[in-house]
C-alpha positions in Angstrom: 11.1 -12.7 -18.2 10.1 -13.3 -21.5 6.9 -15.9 -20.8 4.0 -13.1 -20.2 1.3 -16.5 -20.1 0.7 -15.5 -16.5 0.5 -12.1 -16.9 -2.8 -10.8 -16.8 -4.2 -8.7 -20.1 -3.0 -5.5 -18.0 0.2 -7.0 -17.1 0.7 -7.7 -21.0 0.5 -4.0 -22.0 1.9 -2.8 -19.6 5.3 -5.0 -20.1 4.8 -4.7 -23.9 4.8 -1.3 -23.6 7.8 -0.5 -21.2 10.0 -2.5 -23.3 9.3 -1.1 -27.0 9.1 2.7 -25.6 12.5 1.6 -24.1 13.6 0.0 -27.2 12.3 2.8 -29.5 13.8 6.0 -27.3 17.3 4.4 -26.7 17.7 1.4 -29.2 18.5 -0.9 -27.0 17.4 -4.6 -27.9 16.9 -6.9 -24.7 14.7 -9.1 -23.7 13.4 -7.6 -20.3 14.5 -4.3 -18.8 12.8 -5.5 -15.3 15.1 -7.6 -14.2 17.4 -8.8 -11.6 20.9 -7.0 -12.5 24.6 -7.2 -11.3 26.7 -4.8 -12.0 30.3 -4.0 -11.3 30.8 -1.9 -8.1 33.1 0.3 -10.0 30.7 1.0 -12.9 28.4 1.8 -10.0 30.5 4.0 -8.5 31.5 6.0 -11.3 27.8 6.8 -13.0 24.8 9.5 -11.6 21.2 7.2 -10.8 18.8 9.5 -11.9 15.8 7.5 -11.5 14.2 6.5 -8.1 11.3 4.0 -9.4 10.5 1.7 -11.8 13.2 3.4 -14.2 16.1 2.4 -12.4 17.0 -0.9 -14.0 16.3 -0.2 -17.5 18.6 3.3 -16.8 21.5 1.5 -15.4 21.3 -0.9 -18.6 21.5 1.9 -20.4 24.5 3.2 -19.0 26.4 0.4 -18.7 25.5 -0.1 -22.8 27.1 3.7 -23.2 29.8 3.0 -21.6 30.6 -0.2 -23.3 30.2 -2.3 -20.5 29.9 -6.2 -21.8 26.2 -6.9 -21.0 25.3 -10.3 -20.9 21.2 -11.7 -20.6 20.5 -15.0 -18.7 17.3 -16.6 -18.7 15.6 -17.4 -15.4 12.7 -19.3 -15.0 9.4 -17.6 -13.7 8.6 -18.2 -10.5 4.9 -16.3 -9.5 4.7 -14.2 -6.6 3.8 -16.1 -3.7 1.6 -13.8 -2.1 0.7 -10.2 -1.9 -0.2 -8.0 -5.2 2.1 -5.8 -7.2 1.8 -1.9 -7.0 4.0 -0.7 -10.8 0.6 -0.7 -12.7 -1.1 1.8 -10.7 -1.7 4.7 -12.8 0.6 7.0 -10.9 3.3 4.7 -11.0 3.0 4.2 -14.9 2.9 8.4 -15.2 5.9 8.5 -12.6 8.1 6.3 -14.8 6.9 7.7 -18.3 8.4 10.9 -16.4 11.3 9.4 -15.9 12.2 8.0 -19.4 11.1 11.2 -21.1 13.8 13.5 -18.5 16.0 10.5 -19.1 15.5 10.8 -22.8 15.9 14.3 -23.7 18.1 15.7 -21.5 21.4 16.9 -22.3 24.5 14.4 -22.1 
């Protein structure tokens, strides 16, 4: 999802954020990490998930960009969330994930 207009000021950063720290640490150049992902089950079956949050997706797009898997983006349209509130911008969650990247980043491959 690249149209943020609904996104509250909070939202903003914190999407902004995610995706040039992910950009910057692993150079990868997409237009969301967040997003709804298919993958082949044998690429699935042959790689270590590492992550247990909000991590996950953008790790598994790294991977599959290490391995050379083709990688292709399709837009959706951006449908709001029909009821409840979302929980990724808590405070813990954000330190949770910045965990994440950083053991993601700099350990030894």
């Amino acid at each position: 999802r690249t149209d943020l207009k609904s996104s509250s000021f909070y939202g903003k950063i914190l999407t902004l954020g995610n995706y040039y720290l992910i950009w910057l640490l692993f150079g990868l150049n997409f237009k969301s990490f967040q997003t709804v992902q298919l993958f082949p089950r044998k690429f699935l079956q042959s790689i270590e998930i590492q992550s247990n949050g909000t991590f996950m997706p953008p790790e598994l797009l790294i991977k599959a960009h290490r391995s050379g898997q083709r990688i292709k983006e399709v837009p959706l349209k951006y449908r709001p969330r029909p009821f409840g509130k979302g929980k990724c911008g808590s405070f813990k969650n954000i330190f949770k994930t910045f965990k994440e990247i950083c053991r993601f980043r700099f350990q030894k491959l």
